[in-house]
C-alpha positions in Angstrom: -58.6 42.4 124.0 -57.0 42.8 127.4 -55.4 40.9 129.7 -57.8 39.7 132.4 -55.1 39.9 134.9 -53.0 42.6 134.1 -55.6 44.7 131.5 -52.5 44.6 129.2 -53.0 44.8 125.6 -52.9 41.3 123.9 -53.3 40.3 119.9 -55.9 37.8 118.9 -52.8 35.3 118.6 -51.7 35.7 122.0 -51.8 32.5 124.1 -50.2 34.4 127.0 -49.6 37.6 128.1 -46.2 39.1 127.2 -46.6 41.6 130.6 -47.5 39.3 133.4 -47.3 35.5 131.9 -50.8 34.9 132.7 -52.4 32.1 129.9 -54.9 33.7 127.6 -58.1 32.4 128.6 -61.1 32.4 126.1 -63.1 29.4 126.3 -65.4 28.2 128.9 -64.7 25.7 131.4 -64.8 22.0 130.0 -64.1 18.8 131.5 -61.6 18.3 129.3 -60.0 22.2 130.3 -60.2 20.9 134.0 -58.3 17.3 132.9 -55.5 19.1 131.2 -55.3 21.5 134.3 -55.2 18.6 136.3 -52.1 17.2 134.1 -50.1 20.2 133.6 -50.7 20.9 137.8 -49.6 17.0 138.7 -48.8 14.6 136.3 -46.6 17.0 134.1 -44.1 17.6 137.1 -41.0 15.9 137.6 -42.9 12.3 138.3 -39.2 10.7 139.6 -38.9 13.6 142.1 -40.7 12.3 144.9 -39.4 8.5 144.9 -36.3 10.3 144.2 -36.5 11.8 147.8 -37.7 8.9 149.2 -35.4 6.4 148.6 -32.7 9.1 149.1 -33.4 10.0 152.4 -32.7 5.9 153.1 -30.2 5.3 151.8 -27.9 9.0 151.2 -29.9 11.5 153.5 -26.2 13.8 153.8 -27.1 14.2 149.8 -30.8 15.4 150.4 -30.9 17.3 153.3 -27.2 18.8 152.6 -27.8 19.6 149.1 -31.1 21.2 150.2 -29.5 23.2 152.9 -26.4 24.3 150.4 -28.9 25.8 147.8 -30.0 22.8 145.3 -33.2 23.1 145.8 -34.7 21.5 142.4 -33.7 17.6 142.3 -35.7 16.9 145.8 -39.0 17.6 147.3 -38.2 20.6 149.9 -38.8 20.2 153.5 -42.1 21.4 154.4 -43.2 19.8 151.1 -42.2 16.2 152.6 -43.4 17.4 156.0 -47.1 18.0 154.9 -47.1 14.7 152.7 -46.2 13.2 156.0 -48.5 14.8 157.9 -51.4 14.6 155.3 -50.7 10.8 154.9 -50.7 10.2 159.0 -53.8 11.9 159.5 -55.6 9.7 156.7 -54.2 6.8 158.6 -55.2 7.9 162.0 -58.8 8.8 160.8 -59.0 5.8 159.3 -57.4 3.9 162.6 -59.9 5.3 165.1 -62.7 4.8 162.7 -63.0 1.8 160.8 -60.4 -0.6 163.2 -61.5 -0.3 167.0 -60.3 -3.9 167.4 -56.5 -2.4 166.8 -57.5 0.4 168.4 -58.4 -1.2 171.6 -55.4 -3.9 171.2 -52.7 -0.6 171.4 -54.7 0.7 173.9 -54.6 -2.3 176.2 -50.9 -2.7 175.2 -50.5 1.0 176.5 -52.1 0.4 179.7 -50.1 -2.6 180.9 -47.3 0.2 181.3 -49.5 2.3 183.6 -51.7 -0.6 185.8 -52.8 1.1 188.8 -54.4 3.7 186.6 -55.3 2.5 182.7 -57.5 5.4 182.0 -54.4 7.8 181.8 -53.4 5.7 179.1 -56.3 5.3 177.1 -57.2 9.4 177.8 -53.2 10.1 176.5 -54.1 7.6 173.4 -57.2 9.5 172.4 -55.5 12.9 172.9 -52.2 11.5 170.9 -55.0 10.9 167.8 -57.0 14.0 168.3 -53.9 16.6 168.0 -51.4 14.4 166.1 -51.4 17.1 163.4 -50.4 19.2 166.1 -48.3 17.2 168.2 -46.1 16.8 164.9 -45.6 20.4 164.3 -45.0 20.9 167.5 -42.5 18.4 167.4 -39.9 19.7 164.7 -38.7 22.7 166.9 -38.6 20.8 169.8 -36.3 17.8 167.9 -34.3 20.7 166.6 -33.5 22.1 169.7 -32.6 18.8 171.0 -30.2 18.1 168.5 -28.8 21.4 168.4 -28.1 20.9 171.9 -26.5 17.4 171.8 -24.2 19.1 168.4 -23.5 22.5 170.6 -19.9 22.4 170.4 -20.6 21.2 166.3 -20.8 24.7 164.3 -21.7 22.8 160.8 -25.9 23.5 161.2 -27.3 26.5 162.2 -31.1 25.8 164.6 -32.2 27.0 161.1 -30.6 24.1 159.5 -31.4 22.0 162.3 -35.3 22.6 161.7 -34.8 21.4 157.7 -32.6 18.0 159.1 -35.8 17.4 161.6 -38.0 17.8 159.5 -36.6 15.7 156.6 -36.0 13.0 159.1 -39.5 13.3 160.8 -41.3 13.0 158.0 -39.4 10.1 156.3 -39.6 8.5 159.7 -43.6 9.2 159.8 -44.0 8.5 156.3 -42.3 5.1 156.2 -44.0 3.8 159.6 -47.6 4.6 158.4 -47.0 2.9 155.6 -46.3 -0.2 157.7 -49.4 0.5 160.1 -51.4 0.7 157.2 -50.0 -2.9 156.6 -50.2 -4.2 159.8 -53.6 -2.8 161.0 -55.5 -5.8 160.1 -53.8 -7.5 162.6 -54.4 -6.2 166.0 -51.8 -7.6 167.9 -49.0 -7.2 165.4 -49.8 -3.1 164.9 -49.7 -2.7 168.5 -46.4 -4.2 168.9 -45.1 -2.0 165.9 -46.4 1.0 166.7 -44.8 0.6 170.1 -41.6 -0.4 168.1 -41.6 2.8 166.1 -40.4 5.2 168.7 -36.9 3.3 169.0 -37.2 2.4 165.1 -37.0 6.3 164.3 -34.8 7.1 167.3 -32.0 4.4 165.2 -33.2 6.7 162.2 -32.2 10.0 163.5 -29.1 8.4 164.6 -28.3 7.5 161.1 -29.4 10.9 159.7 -27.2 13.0 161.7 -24.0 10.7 161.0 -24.2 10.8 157.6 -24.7 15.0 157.9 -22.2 15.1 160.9 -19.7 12.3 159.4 -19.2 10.9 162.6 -17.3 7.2 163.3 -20.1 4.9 164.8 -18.6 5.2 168.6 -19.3 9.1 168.3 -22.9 8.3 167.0 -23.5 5.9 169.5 -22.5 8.5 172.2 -24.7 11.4 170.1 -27.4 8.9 170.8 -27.0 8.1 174.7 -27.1 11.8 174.7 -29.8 12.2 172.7 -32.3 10.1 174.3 -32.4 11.5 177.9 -32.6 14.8 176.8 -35.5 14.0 174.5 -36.8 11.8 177.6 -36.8 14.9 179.5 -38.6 16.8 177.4 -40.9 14.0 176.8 -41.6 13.9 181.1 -42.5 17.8 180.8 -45.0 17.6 178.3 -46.6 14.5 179.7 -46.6 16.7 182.8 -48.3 19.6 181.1 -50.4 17.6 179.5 -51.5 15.8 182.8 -52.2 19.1 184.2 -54.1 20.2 181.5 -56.5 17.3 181.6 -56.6 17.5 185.3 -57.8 21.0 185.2 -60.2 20.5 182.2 -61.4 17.3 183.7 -60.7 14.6 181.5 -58.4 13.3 184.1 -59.9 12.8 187.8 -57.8 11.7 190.9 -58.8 8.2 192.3 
């Protein structure tokens, strides 16, 4: 008998191949063989490791995202692993948003359009869009975070951009995880989401804040300052992509001049 993955020679006793590692498969597939697979795949992994992460990025994110970055990469969920919980987890919410909740749905949109009277359908055309490439928009949004915070830490050597993508992304995803956890909470109640998920842009922007004074051990004046920085450079970026974006609809005619 051989190896079916490596054609190595293996004993009758053999439960896995001493060339390659591969388990010594014999039997046909079961429902129990697929329930053990499904154990040893999930359930048999470090179980403590993802609340682990989560309650550290609240409450010692310097200890997550610095151990990460300085090579312990076992005792937390890595980066990208958080980011595409987060971004799993926000496009079930969305889907299920734009689907079964219209009443919400319209409340945030009307909420949205109070901001822009003498034209609403902007708005509601920017809402749609926002849930249509959110996936998108959020990877999209790590590089561009980075850069910002790269920019407002320039004279800072401590984070590389590289290192700056792993801190974004760690806070980004906390920060989506933890607010569509309360929208899935408050989406029953149309007036009350609309009023939190306008809330959660300053909520995450207090978030970041925190974040990068724990990493940057900075006195709360400094962070306060880091902030004031922050947020007009991140408004300016915000202005150009609305701008793109309005151009883009413009020319592919979702968006008409009155």
């Amino acid at each position: 008998m051989n190896c079916k993955n490596c054609e190595f020679p293996l004993s009758s006793n053999d439960k896995f191949c001493s060339n390659c590692g591969a388990k010594v498969i014999t039997n046909r597939i079961t429902l129990g063989y697929i329930a053990s697979e499904v154990y040893e795949g999930f359930l048999s992994i470090d179980s403590s490791k993802p609340i682990r992460t989560f309650l550290g990025l609240f409450s010692k994110p310097e200890v997550v995202i610095g151990s990460y970055i300085d090579g312990t990469r076992k005792k937390y969920i890595n980066a990208f692993g958080y980011f595409t919980i987060a971004v799993t987890l926000s496009s079930f919410f969305w889907f299920v948003f734009s689907n079964f909740f219209p009443a919400s749905l319209e409340s945030l949109g009307s909420l949205m359009a109070k901001q822009n009277p003498n034209d609403p359908d902007v708005s509601e055309n920017v809402l749609q869009a926002t849930i249509e490439y959110q996936t998108l928009i959020s990877f999209a949004s790590i590089p561009l975070l980075a850069l910002i915070s790269r920019i407002v830490f320039l004279k800072n050597k401590k984070y590389n951009f590289a290192e700056h993508l792993l801190i974004n992304m760690y806070a980004y995803s906390h920060g989506t995880i933890v607010m569509t956890l309360i929208y899935f909470l408050t989406i029953p109640f149309k007036g009350l989401f609309a009023i939190i998920a306008i809330v959660s842009v300053p909520a995450i922007i207090l978030y970041y804040s925190f974040v990068l004074k724990r990493l940057y051990s900075l006195s709360i004046i400094k962070t306060i300052l880091k902030t004031l920085l922050f947020i007009p450079i991140m408004l300016l970026f915000y202005l150009a992509i609305i701008i793109c974006i309005g151009i883009y609809m413009f020319l592919t005619g979702s968006l008409q001049p009155s």
